[in-house]
ZAVODO-754004 format. One record per residue (C-alpha): residue number from 1; residue in one letter; x negated, y, z negated. Coordinates in nm, 2 decimals, always signed. Layout:
% residues N
  drenpa  setor      xx      yy      zz
     NUM      a       X       Y       Z
...
//
This chain:
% residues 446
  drenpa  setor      xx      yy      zz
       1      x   +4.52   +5.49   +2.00
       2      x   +4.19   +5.49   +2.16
       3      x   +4.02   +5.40   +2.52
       4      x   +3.93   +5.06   +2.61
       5      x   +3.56   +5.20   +2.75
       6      x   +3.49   +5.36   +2.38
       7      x   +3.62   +4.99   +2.20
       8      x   +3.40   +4.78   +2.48
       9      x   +3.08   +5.00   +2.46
      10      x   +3.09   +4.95   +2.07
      11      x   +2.98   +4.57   +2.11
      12      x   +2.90   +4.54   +2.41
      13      x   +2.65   +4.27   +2.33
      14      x   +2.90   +4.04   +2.22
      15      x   +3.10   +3.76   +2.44
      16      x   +3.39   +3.86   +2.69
      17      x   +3.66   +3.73   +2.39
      18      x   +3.47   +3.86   +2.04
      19      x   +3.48   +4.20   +2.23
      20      x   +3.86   +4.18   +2.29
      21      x   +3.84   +4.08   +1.91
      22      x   +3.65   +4.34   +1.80
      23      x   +3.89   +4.60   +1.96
      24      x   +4.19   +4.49   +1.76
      25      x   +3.97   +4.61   +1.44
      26      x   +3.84   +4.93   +1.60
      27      x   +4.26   +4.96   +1.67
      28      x   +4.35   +4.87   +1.36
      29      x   +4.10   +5.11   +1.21
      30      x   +4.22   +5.39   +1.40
      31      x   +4.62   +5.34   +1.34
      32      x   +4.52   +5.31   +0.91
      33      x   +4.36   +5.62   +1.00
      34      x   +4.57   +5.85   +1.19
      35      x   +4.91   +5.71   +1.05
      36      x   +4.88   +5.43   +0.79
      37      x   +5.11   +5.18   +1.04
      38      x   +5.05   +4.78   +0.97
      39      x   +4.78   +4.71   +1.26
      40      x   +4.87   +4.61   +1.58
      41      x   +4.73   +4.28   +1.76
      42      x   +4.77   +4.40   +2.12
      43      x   +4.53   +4.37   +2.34
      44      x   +4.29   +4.70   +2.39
      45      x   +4.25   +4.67   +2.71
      46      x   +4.64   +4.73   +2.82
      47      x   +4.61   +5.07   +2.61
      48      x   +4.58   +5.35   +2.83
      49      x   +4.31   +5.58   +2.84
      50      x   +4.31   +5.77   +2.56
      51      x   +4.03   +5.81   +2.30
      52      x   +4.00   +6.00   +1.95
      53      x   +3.66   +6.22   +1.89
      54      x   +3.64   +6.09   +1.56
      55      x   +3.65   +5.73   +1.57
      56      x   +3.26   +5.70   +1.59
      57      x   +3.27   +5.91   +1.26
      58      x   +3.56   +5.70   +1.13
      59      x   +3.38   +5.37   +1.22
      60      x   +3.19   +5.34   +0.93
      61      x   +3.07   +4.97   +0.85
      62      x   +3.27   +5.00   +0.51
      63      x   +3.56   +5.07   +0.72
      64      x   +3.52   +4.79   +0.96
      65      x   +3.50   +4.54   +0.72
      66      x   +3.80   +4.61   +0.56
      67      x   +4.02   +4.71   +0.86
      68      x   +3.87   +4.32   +0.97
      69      x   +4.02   +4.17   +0.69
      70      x   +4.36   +4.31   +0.76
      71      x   +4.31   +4.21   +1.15
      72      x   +4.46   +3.85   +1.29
      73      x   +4.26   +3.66   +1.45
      74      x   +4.09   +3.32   +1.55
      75      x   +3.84   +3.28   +1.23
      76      x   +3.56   +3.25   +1.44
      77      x   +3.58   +3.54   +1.62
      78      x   +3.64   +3.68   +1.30
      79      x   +3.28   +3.58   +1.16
      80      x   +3.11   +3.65   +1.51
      81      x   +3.22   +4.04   +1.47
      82      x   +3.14   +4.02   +1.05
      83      x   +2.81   +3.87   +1.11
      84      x   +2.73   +4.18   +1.40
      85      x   +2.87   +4.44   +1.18
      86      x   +2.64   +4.35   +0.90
      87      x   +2.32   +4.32   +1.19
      88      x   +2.41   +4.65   +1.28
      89      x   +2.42   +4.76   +0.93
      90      x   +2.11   +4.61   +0.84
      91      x   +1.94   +4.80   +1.13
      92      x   +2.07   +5.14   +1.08
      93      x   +2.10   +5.15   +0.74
      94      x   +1.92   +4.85   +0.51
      95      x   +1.95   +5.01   +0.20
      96      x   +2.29   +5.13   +0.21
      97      x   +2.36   +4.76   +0.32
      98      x   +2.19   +4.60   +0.00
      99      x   +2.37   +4.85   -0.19
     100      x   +2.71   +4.77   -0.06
     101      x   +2.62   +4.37   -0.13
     102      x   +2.52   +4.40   -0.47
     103      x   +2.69   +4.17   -0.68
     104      x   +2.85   +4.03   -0.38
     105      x   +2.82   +3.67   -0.23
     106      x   +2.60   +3.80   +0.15
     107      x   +2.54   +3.38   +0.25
     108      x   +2.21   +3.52   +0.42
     109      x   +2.38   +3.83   +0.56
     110      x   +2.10   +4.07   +0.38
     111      x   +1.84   +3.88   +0.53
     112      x   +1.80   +4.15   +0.84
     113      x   +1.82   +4.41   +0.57
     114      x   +1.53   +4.24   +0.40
     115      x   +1.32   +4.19   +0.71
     116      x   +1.35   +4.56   +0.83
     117      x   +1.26   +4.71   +0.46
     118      x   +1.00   +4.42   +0.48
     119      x   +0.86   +4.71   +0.76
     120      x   +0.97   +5.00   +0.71
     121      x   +0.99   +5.06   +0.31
     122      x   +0.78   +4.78   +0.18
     123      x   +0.75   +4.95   -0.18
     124      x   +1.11   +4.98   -0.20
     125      x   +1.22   +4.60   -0.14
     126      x   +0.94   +4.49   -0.39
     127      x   +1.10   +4.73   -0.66
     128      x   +1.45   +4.60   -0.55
     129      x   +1.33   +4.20   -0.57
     130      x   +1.19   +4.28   -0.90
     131      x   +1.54   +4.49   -1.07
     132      x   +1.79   +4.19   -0.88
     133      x   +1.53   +3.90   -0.97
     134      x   +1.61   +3.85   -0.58
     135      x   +1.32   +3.63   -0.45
     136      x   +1.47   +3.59   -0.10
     137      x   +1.38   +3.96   -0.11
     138      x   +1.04   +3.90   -0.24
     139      x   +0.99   +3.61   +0.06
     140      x   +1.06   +3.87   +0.34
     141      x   +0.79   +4.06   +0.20
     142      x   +0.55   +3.80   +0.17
     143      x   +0.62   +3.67   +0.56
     144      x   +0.77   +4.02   +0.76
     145      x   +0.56   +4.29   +0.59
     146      x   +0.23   +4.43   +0.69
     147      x   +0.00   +4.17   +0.54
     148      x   -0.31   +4.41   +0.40
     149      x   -0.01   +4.65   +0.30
     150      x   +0.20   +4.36   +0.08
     151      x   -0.12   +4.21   -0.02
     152      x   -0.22   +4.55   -0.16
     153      x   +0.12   +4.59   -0.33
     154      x   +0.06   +4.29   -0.47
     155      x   -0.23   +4.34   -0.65
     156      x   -0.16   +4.65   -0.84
     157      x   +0.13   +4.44   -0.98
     158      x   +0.12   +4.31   -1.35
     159      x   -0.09   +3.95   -1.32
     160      x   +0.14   +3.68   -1.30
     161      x   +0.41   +3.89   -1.20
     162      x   +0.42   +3.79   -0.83
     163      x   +0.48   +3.37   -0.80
     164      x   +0.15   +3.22   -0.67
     165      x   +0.37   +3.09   -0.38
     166      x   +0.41   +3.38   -0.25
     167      x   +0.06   +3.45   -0.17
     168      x   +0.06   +3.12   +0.06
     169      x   +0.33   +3.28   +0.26
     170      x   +0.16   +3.57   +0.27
     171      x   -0.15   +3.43   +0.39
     172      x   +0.01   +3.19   +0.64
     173      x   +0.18   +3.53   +0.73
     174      x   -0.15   +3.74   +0.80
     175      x   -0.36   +3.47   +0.95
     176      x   -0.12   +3.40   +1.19
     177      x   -0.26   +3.81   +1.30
     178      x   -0.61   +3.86   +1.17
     179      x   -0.89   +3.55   +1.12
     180      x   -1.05   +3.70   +0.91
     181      x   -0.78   +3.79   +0.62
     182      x   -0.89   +3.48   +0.48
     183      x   -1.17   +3.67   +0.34
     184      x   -0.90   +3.89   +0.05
     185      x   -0.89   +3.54   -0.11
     186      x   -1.18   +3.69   -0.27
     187      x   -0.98   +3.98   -0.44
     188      x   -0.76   +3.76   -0.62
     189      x   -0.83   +3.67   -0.96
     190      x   -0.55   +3.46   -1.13
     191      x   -0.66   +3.08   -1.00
     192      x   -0.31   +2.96   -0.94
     193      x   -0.24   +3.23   -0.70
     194      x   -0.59   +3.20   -0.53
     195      x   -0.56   +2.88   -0.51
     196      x   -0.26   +2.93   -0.30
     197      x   -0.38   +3.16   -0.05
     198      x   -0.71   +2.90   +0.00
     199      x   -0.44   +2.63   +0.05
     200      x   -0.24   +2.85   +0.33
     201      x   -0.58   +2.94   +0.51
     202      x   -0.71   +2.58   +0.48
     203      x   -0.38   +2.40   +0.65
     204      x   -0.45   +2.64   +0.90
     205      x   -0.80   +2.62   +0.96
     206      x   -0.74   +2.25   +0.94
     207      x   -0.49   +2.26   +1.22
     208      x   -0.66   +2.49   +1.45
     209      x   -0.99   +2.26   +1.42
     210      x   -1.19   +2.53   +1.24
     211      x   -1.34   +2.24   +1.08
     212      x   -1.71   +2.49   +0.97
     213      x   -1.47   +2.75   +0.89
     214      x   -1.25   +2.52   +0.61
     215      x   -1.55   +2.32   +0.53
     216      x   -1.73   +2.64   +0.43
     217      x   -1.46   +2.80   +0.23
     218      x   -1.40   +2.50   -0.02
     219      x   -1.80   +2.52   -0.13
     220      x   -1.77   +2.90   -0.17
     221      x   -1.55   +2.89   -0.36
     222      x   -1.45   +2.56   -0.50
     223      x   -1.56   +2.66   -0.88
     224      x   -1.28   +2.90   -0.91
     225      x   -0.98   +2.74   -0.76
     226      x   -0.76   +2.45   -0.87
     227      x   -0.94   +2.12   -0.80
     228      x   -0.63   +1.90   -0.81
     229      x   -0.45   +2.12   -0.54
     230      x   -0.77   +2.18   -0.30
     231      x   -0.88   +1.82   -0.32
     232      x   -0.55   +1.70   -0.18
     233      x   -0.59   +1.86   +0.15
     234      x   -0.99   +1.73   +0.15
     235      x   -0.91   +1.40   +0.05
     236      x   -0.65   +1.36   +0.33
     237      x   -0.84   +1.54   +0.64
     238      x   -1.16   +1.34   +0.54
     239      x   -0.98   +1.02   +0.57
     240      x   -0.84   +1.10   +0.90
     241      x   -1.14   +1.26   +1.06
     242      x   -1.41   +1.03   +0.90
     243      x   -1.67   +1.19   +1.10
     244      x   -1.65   +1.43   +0.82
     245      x   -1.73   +1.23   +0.53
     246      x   -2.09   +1.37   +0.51
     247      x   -1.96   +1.68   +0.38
     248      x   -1.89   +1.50   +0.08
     249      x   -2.25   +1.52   -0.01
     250      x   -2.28   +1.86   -0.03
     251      x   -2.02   +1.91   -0.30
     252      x   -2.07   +1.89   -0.69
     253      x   -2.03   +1.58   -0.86
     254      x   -1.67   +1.70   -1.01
     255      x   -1.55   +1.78   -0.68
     256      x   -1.67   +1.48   -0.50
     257      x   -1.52   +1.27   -0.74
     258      x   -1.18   +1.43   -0.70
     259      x   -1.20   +1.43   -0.33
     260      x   -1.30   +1.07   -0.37
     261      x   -0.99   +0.96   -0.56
     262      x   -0.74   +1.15   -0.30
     263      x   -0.95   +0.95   -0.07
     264      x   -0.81   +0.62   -0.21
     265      x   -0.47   +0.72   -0.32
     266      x   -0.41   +0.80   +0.04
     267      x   -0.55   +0.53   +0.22
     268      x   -0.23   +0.28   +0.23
     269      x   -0.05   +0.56   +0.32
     270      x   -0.21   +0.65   +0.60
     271      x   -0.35   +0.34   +0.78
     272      x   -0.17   +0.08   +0.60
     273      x   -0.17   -0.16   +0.95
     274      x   -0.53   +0.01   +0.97
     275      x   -0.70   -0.28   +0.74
     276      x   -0.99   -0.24   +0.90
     277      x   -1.06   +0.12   +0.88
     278      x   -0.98   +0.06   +0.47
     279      x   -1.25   -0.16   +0.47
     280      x   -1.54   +0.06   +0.60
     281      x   -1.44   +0.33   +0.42
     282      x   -1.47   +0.16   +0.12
     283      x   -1.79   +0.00   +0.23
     284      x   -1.92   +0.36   +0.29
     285      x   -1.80   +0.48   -0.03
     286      x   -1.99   +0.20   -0.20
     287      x   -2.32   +0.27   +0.00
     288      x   -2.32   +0.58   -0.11
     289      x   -2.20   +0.53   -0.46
     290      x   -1.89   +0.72   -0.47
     291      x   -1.67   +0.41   -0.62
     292      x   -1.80   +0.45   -0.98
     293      x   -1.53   +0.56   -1.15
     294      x   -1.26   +0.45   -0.87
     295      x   -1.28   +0.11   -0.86
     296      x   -0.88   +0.08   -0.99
     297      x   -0.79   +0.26   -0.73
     298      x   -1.00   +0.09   -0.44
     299      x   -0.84   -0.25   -0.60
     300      x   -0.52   -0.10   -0.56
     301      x   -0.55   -0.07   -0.20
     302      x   -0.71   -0.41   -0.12
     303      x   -0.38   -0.57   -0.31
     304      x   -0.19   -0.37   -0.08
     305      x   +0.13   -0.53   +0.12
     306      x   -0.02   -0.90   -0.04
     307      x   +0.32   -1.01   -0.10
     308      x   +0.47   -0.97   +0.29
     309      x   +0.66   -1.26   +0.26
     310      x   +0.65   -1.37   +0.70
     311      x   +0.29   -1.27   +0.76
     312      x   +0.18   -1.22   +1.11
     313      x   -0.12   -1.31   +1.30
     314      x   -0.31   -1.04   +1.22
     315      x   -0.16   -1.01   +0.87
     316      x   -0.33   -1.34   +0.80
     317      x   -0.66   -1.24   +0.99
     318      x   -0.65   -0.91   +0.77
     319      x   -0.66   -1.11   +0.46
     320      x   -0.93   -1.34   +0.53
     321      x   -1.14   -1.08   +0.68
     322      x   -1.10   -0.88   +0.31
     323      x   -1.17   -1.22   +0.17
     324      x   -1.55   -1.19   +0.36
     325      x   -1.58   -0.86   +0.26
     326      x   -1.52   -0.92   -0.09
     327      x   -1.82   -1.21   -0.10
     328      x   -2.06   -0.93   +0.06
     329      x   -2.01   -0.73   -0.29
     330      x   -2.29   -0.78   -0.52
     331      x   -2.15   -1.05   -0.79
     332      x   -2.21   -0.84   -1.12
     333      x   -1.93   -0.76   -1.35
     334      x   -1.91   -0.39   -1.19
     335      x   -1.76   -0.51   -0.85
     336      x   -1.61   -0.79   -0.99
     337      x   -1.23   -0.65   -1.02
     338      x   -1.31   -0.60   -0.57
     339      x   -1.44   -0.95   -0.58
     340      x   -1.15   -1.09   -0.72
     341      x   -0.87   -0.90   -0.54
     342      x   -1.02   -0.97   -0.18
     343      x   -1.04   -1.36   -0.25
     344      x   -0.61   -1.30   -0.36
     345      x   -0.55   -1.08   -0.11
     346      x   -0.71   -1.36   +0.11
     347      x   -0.52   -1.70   -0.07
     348      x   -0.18   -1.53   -0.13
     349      x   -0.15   -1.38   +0.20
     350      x   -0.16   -1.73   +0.33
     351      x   -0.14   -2.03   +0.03
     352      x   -0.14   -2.31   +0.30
     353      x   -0.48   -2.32   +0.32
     354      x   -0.56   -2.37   -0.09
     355      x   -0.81   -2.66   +0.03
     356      x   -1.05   -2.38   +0.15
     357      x   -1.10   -2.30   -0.20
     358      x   -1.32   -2.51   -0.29
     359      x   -1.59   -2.33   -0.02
     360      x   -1.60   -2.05   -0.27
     361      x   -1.95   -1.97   -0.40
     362      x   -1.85   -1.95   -0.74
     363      x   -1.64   -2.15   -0.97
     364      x   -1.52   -1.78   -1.10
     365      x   -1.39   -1.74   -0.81
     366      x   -1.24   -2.02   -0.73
     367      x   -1.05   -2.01   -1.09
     368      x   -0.91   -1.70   -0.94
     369      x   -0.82   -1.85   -0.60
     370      x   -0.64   -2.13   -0.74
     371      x   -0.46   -1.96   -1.04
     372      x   -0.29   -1.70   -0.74
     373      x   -0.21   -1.92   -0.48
     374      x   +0.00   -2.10   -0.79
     375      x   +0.25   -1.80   -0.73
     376      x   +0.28   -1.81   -0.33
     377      x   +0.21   -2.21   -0.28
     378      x   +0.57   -2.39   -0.20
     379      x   +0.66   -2.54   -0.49
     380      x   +0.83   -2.84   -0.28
     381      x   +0.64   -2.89   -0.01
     382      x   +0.32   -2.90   -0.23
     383      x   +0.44   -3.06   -0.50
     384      x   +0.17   -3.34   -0.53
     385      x   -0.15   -3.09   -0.48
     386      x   +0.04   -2.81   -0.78
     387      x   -0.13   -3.08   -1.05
     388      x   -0.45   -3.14   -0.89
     389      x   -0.52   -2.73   -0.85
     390      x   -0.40   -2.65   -1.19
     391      x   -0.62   -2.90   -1.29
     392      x   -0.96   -2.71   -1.07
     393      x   -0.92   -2.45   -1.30
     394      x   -1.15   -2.41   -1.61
     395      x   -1.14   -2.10   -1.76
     396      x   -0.87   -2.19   -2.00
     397      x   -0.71   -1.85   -2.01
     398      x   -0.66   -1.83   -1.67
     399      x   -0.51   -2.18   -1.68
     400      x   -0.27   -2.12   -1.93
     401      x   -0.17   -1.83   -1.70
     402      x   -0.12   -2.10   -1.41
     403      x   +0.08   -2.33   -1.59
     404      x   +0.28   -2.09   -1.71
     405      x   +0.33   -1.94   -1.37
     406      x   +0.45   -2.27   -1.23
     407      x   +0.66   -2.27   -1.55
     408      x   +0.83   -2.01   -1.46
     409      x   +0.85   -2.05   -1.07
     410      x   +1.01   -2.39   -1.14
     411      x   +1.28   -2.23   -1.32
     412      x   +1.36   -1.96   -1.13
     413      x   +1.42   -2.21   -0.88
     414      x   +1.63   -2.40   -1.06
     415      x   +1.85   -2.04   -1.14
     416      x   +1.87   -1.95   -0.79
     417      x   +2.27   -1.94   -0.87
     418      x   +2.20   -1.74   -1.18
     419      x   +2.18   -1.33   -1.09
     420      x   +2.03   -1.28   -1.43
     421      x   +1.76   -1.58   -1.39
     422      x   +1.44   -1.38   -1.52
     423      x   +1.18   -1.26   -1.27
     424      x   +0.83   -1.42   -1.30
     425      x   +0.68   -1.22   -1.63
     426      x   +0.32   -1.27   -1.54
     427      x   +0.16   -1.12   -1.21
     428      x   -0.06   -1.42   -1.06
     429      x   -0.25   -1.12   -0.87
     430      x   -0.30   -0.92   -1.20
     431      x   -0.24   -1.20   -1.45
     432      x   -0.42   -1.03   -1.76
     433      x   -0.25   -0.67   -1.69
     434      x   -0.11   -0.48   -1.98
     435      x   +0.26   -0.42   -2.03
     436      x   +0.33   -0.01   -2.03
     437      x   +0.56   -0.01   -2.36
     438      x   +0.93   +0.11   -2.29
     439      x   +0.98   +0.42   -2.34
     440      x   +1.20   +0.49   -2.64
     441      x   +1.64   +0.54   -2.54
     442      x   +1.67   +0.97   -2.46
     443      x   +1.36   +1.07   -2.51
     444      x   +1.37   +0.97   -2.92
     445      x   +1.02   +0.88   -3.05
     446      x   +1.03   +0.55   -3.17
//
């Protein structure tokens, strides 16, 4: 038996009861040891003072967790005194801790191991990430090691060896401590993996407002990372800080045009109440002729949230404010696809007022107008005008479109009871769009 000060001071960090706990192991380790007697439950501290030399010796972390297993107790206080054996182990002795778990299931409890070696021996947990394939292992490295010293490691590796990923935890990792490590982005050579360092410093320049900094970067060295992962960021800060839009004139054409593009794939994500905003950007973008190229994309955001079936206020106001901006384009068949959105964005948004129509400046237009507020009017309230507006239209294609719209919005009505009533097959705001073909049944070519 041993003394209750020896048991206490062993854990002393843990709680009042996990300390009681952790006595019945150091008892049950000391009675396998001195006469191989099933371990006893009783409580240390009602053992009288007595102690044993060799019970620090005896102590050993193997020997704790198996004299734990053969302990009763409550099974959380069971994993509280596991959990600090292993923190202990991982502090005194890492590698002998990785050894012992190899091939065993830890559930995170080498992670302490990982993040000391990380420190102390960061050659030796990059040649033990690489022989168990163990990437949590590689990931300490990357975000607890020196940074210049793991960066340097890094580099003398095989290309392609070390996942690109882990360089944008690595330099999260070391500009978090130095400002200017941004500047070994310059001794990487494999894009993918210099692209991810230029993405870790950018979010971070970006956050910290370092707008010179970030803006500086990306034109240095643009040309040799991957324009479809360094645009995204661009494309997103530049929509939400528009102040910063001139820096899109200083980049190359193939850069601009990529920025450009995130531009407008983000926009009804990130102000889609914002209408107003979408507007003058794409104004601004027109100015400067940076919609060449993008004008599917612009449409797509004009025709965005058309079909919100109980407009508000300034739903309504939206659409017939993107139904003026539309008639300020110039009326050539480049801007026509914006024309013609705005003016459905306008009529669809709010069919009641089809007898404005006829104000449009041109009968294009108006053939437009009429043929999509077909698919929003109500079908029995207007009943009487639905002839007279399929009858305004005269392109004949965009008639038969109309007609067969009502066609098909007439009976659809008259399914209402039918769950497998088809779905109108023609969109009134797209109406000449192209079908994708199905793809062919598990993958087989057709």
């Amino acid at each position: 038996m041993i003394k209750e000060k020896l048991i206490m001071n062993y854990f002393s960090v843990l709680t009042h009861s996990l300390a009681v706990a952790t006595g019945w192991v150091l008892l049950s380790l000391a009675n396998q040891g001195d006469s191989g007697t099933t371990p006893s439950a009783q409580d240390p501290r009602r053992q009288r003072d007595r102690t044993s030399p060799h019970l620090r010796s005896h102590a050993t972390p193997k020997r704790l967790l198996t004299a734990l297993v053969h302990t009763s107790m409550d099974p959380g206080l069971r994993k509280g005194i596991k959990d600090r054996i292993y923190r202990d182990w991982a502090d005194s002795d890492p590698i002998g801790l990785l050894n012992y778990l190899d091939g065993r299931a830890w559930h995170g409890c080498g992670d302490e191991a990982f993040a000391n070696l990380a420190r102390s021996q960061p050659e030796y947990l990059l040649d033990y990430a690489r022989r168990h394939g163990c990437l949590d292992a590689l990931h300490a490295l990357s975000s607890r090691g020196d940074p210049n010293v793991v960066l340097n490691l890094y580099l003398a590796q095989k290309p392609g060896s070390i996942p690109a990923s882990e360089l944008n935890t690595l330099f999260a990792h070391g500009l978090r401590s130095d400002p200017q490590f941004h500047l070994n982005i310059d001794r990487i050579n494999d894009p993918e993996a210099r692209t991810e360092a230029f993405t870790a410093s950018a979010k971070i320049w970006l956050k910290l407002e370092l707008h010179d900094t970030y803006f500086a970067r990306f034109k240095e060295l643009h040309e040799t990372l991957q324009l479809d992962t360094i645009t995204h960021d661009f494309g997103y800060h530049i929509l939400s800080n528009h102040e910063d839009v001139t820096q899109l004139h200083s980049l190359p054409e193939n850069a601009r045009a990529r920025v450009i593009k995130e531009v407008i794939e983000w926009m009804p994500q990130i102000s889609p109440r914002n209408q107003s905003y979408q507007r003058s950007v794409l104004t601004a973008y027109l100015k400067n002729g940076w919609l060449d190229g993008h004008i599917d994309h612009a449409r797509s955001v004009i025709l965005a949230q058309v079909d919100s079936k109980e407009p508000d206020n300034s739903h309504l106001a939206d659409a017939i404010a993107w139904k003026d901006w539309g008639l300020t384009l110039p009326d050539d068949d480049k801007w026509q696809p914006l024309r013609h959105a705005a003016i459905r964005r306008w009529i669809v948004a709010d069919p009641t007022q089809w007898q404005a129509i006829i104000q449009l400046p041109t009968p294009a237009l108006r053939d437009i107008a009429y043929t999509a507020v077909l698919s929003a009017i109500d079908l029995e309230k207007e009943a009487h005008a639905i002839p007279w507006i399929a009858d305004q239209i005269k392109d004949p294609d965009l008639k038969g479109v109309a007609l067969r719209v009502i066609s098909e919005r007439q009976n659809a009505d008259a399914d209402t009871d039918d769950p497998f009533a088809p779905s109108l097959s023609i969109d009134p705001l797209d109406p000449f769009a192209k079908d994708e073909p199905d793809s062919a049944p598990f993958g087989d070519t057709p």
